[in-house]
DSSP file (Angstrom, degrees, kcal/mol; ACC not computed):
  #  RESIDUE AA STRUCTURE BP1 BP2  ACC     N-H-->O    O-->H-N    N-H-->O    O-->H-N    TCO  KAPPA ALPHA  PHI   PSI    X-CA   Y-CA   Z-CA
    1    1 A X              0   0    0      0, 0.0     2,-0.2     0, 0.0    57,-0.0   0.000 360.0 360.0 360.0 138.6    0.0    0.0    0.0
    2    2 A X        -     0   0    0      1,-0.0     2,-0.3     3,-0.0    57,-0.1  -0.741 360.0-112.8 -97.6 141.7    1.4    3.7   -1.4
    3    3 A X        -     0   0    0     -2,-0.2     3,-0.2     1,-0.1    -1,-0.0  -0.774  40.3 -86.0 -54.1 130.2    1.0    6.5    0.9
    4    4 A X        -     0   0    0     -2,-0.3    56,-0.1     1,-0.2    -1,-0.1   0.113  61.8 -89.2 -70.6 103.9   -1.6    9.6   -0.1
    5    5 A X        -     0   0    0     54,-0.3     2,-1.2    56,-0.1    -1,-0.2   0.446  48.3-108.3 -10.5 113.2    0.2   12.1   -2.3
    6    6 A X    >>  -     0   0    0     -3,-0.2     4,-0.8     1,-0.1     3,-0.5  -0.385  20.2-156.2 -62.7 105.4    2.1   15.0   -0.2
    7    7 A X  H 3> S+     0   0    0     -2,-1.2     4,-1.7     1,-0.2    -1,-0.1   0.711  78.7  65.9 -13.8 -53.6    0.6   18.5   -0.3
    8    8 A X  H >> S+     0   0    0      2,-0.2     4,-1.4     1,-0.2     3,-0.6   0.859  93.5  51.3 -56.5 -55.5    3.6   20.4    0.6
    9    9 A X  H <> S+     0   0    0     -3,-0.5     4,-3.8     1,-0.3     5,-0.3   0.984 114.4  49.7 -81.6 -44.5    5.9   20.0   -2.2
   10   10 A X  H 3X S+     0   0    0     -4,-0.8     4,-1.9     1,-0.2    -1,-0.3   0.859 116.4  42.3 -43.5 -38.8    2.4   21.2   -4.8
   11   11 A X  H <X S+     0   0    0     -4,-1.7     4,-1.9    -3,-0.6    -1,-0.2   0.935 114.3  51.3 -82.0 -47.3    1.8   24.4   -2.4
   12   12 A X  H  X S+     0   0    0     -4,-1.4     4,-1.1    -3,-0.3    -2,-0.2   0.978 114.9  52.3 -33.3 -72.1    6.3   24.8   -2.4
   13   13 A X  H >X S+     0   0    0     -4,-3.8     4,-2.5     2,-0.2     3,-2.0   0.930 111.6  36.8 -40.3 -61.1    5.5   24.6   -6.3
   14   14 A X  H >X S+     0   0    0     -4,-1.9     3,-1.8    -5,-0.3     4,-0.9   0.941 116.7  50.6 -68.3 -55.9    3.0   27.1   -6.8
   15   15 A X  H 3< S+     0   0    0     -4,-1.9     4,-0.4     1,-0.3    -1,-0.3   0.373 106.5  61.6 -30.7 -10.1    4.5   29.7   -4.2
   16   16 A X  H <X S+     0   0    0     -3,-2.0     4,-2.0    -4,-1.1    -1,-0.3   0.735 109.6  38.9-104.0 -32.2    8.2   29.2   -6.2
   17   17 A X  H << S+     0   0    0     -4,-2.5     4,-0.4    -3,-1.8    -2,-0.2   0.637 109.0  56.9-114.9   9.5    6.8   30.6   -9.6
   18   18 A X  T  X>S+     0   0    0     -4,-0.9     5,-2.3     2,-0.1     4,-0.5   0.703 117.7  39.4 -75.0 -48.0    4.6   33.4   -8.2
   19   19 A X  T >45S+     0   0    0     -4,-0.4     3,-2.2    -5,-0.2    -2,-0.2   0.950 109.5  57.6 -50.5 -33.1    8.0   34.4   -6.7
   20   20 A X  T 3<5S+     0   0    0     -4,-2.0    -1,-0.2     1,-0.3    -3,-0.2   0.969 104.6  54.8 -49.8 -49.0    9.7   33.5   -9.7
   21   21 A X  T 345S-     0   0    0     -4,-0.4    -1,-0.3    -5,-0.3    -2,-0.2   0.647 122.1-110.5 -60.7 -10.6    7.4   36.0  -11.2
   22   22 A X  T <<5S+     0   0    0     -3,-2.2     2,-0.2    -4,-0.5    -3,-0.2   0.514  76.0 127.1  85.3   5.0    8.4   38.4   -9.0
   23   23 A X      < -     0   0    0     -5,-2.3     2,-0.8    61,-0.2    -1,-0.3  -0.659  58.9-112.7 -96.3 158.1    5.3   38.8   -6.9
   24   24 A X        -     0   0    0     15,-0.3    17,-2.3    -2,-0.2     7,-0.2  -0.818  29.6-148.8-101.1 128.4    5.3   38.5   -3.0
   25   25 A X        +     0   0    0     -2,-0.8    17,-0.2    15,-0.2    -1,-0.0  -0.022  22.3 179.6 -79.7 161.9    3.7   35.7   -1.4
   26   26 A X    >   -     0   0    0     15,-0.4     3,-1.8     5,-0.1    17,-0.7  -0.292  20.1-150.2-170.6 103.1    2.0   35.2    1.8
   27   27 A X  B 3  S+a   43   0A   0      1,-0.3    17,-0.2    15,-0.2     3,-0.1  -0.596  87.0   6.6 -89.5 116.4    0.5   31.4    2.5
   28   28 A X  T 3  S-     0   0    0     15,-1.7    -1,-0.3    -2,-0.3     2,-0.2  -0.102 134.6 -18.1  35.5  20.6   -2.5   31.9    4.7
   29   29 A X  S <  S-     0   0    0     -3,-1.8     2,-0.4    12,-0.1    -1,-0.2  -0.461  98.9 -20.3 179.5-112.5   -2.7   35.4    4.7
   30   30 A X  S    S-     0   0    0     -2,-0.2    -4,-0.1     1,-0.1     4,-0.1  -0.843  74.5 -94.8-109.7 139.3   -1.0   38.9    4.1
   31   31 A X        -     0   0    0     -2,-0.4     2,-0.2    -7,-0.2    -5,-0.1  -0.163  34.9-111.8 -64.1-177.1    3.1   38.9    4.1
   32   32 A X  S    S+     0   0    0      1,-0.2     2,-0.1     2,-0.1     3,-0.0  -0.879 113.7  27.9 177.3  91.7    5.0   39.7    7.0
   33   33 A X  S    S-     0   0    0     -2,-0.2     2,-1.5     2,-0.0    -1,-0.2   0.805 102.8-131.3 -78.1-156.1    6.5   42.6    6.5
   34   34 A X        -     0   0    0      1,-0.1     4,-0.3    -3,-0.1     6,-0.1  -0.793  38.4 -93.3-114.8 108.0    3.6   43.7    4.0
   35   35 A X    >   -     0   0    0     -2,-1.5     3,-0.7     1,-0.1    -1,-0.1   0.315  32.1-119.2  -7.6 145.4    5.7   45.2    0.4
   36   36 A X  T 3  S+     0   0    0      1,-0.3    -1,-0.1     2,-0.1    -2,-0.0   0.834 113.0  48.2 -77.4 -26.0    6.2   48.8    0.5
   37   37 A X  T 3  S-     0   0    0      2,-0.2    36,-0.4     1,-0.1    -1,-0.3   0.312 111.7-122.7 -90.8  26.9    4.1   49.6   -2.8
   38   38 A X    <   +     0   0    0     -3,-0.7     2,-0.4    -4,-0.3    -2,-0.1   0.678  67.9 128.4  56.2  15.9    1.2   47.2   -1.3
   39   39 A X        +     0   0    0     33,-0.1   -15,-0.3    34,-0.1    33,-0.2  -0.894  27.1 143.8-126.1 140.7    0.8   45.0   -3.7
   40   40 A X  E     - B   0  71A   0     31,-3.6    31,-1.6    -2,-0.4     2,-0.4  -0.985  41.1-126.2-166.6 167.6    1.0   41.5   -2.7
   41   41 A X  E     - B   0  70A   0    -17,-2.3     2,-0.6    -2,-0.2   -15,-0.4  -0.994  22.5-162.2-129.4 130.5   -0.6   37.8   -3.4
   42   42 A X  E     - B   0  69A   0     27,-2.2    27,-2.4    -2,-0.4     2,-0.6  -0.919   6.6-153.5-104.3 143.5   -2.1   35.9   -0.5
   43   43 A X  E     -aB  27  68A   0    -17,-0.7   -15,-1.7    -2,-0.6     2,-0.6  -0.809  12.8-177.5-106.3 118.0   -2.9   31.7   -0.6
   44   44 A X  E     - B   0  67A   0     23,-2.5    23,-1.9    -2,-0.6     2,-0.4  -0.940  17.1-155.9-114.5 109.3   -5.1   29.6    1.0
   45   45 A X  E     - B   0  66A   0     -2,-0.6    21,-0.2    21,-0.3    -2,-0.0  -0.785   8.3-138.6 -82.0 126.3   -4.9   26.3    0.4
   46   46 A X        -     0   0    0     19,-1.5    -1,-0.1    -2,-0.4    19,-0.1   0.139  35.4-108.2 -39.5 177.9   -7.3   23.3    0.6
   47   47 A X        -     0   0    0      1,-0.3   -40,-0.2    17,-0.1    -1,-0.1   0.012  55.6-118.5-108.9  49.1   -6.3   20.1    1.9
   48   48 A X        -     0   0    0     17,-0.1    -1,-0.3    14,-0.1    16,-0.3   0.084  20.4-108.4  95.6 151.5   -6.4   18.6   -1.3
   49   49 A X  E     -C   63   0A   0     14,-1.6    14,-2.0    -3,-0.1     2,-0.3  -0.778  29.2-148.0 -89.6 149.7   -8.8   15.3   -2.7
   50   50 A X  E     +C   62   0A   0     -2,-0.2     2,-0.4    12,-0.2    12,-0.2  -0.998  19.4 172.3-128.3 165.8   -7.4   12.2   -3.3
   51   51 A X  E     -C   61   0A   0     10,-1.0    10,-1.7    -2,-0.3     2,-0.1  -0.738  33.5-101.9-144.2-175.0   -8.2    9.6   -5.8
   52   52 A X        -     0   0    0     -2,-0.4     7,-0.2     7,-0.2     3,-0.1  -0.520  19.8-148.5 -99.0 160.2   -7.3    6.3   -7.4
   53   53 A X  S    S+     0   0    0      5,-1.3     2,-0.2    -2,-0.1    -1,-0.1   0.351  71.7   0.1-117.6  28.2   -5.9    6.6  -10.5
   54   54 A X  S    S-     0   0    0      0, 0.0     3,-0.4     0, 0.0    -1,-0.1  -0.905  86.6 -70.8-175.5-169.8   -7.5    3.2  -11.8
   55   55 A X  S    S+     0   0    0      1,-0.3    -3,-0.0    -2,-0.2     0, 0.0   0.493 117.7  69.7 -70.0 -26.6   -9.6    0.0  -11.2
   56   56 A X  S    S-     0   0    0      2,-0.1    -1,-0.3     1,-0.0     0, 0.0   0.402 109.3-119.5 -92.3   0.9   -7.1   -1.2   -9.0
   57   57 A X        +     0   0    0     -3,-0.4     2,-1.4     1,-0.2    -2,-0.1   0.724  48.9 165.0  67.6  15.0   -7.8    1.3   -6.4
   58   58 A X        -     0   0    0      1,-0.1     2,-1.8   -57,-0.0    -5,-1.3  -0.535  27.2-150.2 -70.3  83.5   -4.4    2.8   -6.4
   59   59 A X        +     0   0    0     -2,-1.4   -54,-0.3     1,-0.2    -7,-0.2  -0.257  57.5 116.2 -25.9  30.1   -4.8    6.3   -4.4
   60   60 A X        +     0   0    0     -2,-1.8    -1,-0.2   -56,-0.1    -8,-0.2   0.508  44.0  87.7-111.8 -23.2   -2.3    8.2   -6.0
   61   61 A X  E     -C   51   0A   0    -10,-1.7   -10,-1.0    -3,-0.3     2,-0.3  -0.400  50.0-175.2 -63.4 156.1   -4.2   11.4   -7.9
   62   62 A X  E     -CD  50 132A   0     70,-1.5    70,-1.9   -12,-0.2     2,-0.3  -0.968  19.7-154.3-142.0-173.9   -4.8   14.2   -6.0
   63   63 A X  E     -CD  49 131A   0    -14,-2.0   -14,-1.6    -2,-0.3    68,-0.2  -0.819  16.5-160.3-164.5  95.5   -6.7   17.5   -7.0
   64   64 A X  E     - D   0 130A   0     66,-0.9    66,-0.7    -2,-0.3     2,-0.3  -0.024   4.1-159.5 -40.8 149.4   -5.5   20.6   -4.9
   65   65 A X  E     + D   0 129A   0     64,-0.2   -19,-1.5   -19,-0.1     2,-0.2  -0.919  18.6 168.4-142.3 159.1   -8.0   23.9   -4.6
   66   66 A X  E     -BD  45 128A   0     62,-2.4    62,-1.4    -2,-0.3     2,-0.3  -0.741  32.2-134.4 172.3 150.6   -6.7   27.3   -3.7
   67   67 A X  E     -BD  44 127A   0    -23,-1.9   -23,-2.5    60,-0.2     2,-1.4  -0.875  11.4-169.0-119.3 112.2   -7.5   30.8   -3.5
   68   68 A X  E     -B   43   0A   0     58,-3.2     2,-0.8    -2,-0.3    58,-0.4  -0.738  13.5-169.6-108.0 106.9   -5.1   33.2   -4.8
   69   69 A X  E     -B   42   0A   0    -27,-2.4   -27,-2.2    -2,-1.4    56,-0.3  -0.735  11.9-144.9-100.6 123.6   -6.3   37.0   -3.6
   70   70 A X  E     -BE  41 124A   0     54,-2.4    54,-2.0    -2,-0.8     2,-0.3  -0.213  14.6-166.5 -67.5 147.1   -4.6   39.8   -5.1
   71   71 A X  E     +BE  40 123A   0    -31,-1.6   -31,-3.6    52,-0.2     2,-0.3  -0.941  16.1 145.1-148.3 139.7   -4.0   42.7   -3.3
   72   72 A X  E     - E   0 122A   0     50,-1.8    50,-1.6     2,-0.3   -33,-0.1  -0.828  59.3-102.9-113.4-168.2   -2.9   46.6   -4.2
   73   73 A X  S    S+     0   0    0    -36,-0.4     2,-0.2    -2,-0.3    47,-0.1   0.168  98.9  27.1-112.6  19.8   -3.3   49.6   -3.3
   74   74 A X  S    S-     0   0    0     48,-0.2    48,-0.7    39,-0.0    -2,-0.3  -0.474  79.9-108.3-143.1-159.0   -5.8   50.6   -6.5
   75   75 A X  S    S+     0   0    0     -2,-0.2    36,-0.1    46,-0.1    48,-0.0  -0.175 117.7  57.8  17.2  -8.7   -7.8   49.0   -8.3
   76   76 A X  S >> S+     0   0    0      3,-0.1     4,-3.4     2,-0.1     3,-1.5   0.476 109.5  48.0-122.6 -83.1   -5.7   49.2  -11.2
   77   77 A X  T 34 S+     0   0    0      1,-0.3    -6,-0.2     2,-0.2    -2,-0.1   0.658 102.0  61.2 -48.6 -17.5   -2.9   47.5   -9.3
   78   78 A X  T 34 S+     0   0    0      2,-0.2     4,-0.5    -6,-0.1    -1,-0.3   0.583 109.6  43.2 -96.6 -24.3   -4.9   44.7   -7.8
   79   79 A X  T X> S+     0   0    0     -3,-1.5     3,-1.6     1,-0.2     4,-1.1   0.881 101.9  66.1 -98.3 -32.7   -5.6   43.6  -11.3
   80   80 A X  H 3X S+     0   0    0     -4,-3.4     4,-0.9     1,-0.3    -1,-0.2   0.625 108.9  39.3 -48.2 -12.7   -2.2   44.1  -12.2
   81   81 A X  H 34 S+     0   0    0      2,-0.2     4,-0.4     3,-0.1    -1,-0.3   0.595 106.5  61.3 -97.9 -26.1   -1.4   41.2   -9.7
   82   82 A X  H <> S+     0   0    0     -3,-1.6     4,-0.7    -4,-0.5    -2,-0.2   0.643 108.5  46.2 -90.3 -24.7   -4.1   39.3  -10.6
   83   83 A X  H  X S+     0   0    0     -4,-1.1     4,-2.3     2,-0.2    -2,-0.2   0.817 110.3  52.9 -80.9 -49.5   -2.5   39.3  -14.2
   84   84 A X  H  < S+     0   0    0     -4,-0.9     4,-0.5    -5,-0.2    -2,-0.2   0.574 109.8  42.1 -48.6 -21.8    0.6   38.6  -13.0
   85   85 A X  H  > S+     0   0    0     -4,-0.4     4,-1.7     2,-0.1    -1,-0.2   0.567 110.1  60.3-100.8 -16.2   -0.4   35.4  -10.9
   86   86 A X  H  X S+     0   0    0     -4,-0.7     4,-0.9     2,-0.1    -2,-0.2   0.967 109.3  49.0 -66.3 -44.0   -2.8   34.4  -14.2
   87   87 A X  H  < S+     0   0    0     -4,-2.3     3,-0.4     1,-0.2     4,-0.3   0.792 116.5  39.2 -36.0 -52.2    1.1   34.5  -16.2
   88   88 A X  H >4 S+     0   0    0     -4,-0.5     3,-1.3     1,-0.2    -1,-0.2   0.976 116.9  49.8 -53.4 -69.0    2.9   32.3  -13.6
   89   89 A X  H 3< S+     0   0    0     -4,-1.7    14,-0.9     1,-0.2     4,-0.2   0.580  86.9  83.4 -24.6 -26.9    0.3   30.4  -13.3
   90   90 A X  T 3< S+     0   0    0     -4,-0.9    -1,-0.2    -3,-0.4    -2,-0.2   0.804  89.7  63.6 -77.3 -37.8   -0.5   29.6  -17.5
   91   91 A X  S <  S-     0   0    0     -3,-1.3    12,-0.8    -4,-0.3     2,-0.5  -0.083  98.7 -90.5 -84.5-176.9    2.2   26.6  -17.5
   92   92 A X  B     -I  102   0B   0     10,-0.2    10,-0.2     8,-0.1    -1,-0.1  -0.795  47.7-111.7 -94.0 127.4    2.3   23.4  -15.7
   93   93 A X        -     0   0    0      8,-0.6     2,-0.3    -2,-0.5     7,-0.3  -0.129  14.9-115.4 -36.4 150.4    3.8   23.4  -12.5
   94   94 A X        +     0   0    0      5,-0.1    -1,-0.1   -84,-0.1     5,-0.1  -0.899  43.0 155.3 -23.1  97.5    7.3   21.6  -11.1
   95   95 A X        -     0   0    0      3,-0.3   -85,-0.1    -2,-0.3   -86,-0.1  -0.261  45.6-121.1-147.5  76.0    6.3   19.2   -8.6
   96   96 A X  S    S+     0   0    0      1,-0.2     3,-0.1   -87,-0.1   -87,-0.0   0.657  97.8   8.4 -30.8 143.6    9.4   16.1   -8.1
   97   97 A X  S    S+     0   0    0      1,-0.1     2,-0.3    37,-0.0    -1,-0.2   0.791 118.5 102.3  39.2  24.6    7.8   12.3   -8.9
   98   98 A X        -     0   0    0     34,-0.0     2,-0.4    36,-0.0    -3,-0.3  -0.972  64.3-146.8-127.1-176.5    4.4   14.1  -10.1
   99   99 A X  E     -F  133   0A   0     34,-1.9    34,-1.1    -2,-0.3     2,-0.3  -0.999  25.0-155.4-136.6 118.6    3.0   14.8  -13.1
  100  100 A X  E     -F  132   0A   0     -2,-0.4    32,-0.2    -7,-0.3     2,-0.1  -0.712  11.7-142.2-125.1 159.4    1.1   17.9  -12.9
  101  101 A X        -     0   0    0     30,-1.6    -8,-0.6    -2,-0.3     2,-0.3  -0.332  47.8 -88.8-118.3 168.7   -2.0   19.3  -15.0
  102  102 A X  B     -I   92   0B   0    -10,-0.2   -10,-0.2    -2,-0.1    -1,-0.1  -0.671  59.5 -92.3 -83.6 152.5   -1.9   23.3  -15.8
  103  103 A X        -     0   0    0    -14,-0.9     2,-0.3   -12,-0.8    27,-0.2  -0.386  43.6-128.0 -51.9 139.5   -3.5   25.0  -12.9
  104  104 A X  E     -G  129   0A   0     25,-1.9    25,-1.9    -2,-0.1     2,-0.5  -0.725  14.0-141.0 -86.4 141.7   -7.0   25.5  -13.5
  105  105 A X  E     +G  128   0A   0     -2,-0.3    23,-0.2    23,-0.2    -1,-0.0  -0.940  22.3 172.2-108.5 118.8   -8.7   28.8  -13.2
  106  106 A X  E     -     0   0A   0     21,-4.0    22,-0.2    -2,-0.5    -1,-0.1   0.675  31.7-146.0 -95.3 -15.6  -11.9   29.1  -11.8
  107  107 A X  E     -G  127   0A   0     20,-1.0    20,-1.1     2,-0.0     2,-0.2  -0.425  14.8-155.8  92.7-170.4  -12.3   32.8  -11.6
  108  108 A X        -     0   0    0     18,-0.2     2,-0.1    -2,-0.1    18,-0.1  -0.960  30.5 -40.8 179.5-166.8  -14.1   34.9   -8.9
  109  109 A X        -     0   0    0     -2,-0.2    16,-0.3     1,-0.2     3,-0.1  -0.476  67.2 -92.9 -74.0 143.2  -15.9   38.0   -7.9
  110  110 A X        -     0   0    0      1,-0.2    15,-0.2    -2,-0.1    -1,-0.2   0.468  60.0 -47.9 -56.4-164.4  -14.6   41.3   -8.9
  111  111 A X        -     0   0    0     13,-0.1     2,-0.4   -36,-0.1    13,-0.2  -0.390  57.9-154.9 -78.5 168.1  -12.3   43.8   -7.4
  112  112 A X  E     -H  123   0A   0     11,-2.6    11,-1.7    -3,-0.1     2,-0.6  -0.914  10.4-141.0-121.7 135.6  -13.2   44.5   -3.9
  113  113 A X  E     -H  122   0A   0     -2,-0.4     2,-0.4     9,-0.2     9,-0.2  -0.790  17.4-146.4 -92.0 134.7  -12.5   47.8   -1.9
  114  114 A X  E >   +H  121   0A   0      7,-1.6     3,-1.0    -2,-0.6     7,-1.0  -0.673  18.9 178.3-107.8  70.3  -11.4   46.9    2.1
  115  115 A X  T 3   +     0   0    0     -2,-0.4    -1,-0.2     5,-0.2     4,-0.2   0.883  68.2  75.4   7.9 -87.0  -12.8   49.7    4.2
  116  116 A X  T 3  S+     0   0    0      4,-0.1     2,-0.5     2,-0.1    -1,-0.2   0.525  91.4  62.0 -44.8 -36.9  -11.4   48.0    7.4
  117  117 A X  S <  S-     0   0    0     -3,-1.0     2,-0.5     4,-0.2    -3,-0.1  -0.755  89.3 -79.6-112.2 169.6   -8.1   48.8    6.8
  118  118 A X  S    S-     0   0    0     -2,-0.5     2,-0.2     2,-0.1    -2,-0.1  -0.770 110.7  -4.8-133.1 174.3   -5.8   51.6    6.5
  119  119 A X  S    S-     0   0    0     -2,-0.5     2,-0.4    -4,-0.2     0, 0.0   0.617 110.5-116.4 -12.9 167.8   -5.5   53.3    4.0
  120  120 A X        -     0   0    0     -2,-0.2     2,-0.2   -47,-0.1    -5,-0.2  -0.661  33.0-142.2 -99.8 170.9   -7.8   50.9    2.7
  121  121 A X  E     - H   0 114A   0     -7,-1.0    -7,-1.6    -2,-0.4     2,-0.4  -0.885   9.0-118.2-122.4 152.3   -6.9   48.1   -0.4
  122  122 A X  E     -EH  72 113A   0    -50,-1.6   -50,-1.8   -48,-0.7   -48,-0.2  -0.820  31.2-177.0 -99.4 138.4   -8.4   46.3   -3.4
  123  123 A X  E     -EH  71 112A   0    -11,-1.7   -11,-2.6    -2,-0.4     2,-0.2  -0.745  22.4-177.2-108.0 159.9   -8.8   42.6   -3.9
  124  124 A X  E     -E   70   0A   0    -54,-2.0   -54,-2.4    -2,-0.2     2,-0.3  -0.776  21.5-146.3-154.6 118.6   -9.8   40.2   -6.0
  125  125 A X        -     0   0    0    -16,-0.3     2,-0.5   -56,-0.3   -56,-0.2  -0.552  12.6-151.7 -94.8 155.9   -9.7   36.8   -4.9
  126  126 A X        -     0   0    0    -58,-0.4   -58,-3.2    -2,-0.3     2,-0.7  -0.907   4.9-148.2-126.6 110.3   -8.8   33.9   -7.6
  127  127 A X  E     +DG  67 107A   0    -20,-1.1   -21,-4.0    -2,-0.5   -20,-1.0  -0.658  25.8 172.6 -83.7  99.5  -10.1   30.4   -7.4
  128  128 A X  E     -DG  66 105A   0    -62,-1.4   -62,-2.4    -2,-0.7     2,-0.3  -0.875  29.8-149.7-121.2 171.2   -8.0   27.4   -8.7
  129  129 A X  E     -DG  65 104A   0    -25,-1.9   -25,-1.9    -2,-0.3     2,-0.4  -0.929   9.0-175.0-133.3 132.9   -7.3   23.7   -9.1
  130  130 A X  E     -D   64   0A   0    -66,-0.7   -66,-0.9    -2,-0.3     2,-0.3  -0.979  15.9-178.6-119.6 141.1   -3.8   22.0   -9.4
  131  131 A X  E     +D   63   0A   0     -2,-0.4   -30,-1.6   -68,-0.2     2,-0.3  -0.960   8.4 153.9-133.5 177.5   -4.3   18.5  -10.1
  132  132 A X  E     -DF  62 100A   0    -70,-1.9   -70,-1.5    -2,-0.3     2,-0.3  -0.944  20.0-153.2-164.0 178.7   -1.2   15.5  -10.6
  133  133 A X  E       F   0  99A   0    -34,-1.1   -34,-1.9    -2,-0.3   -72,-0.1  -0.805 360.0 360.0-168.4 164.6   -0.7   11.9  -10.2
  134  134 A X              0   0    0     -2,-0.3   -34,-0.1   -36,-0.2   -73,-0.1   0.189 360.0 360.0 -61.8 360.0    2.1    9.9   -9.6
């Protein structure tokens, strides 16, 4: 019996080529400190389906979700991040001993003004799928 495909290194993947891209990450929430021009990408990650990848019951697939929300300090700049994480995104991912599908985009609601903080920022959260198998 195989043990259930690891998260980590798929979440490691996507978080290496939104840096790559030059954008700054923060995995559950705003970076730490938060870029000086405000513009920044935060991830939330599922934890993940897995599934057989035959008749034989072999558990090896899995099918990732995660939510990439863009964040500046316009409206104009928040989609400019949101374009910038579609770019990274557009190829298949790097993720050792898998085999990885392109991310899927599912989209989301438009940009969002935050009140709550200040000054306050636009978002736009972005809905995707990574899937792989062994």
């Amino acid at each position: 019996m195989s043990s259930p495909p690891d998260i980590g290194p798929h979440i490691e993947a996507v978080t290496a080529v939104l840096t790559g891209r030059g954008l700054v990450v923060g995995e559950g929430g705003a970076p730490n400190p938060i870029p000086a021009k405000g513009m920044y990408v935060a991830l939330y990650f599922d934890p993940g389906q897995v599934g057989s990848e035959s008749l034989a019951d072999r558990r090896t697939n899995l099918a990732l979700g995660f939510q990439a929300t863009c964040v500046g300090p316009t409206a104009v700049k928040c989609l400019w991040v949101a374009q910038q994480l579609r770019v990274a995104l557009f190829g298949p991912l790097t993720v050792a001993g898998r085999a990885t599908w392109r991310p899927e985009e599912l989209g989301g609601p438009p940009v969002q003004r935050d009140d709550d903080v200040s000054p306050p920022v636009y978002y736009l959260p972005v809905q995707y799928r990574l899937q792989s198998a062994s």
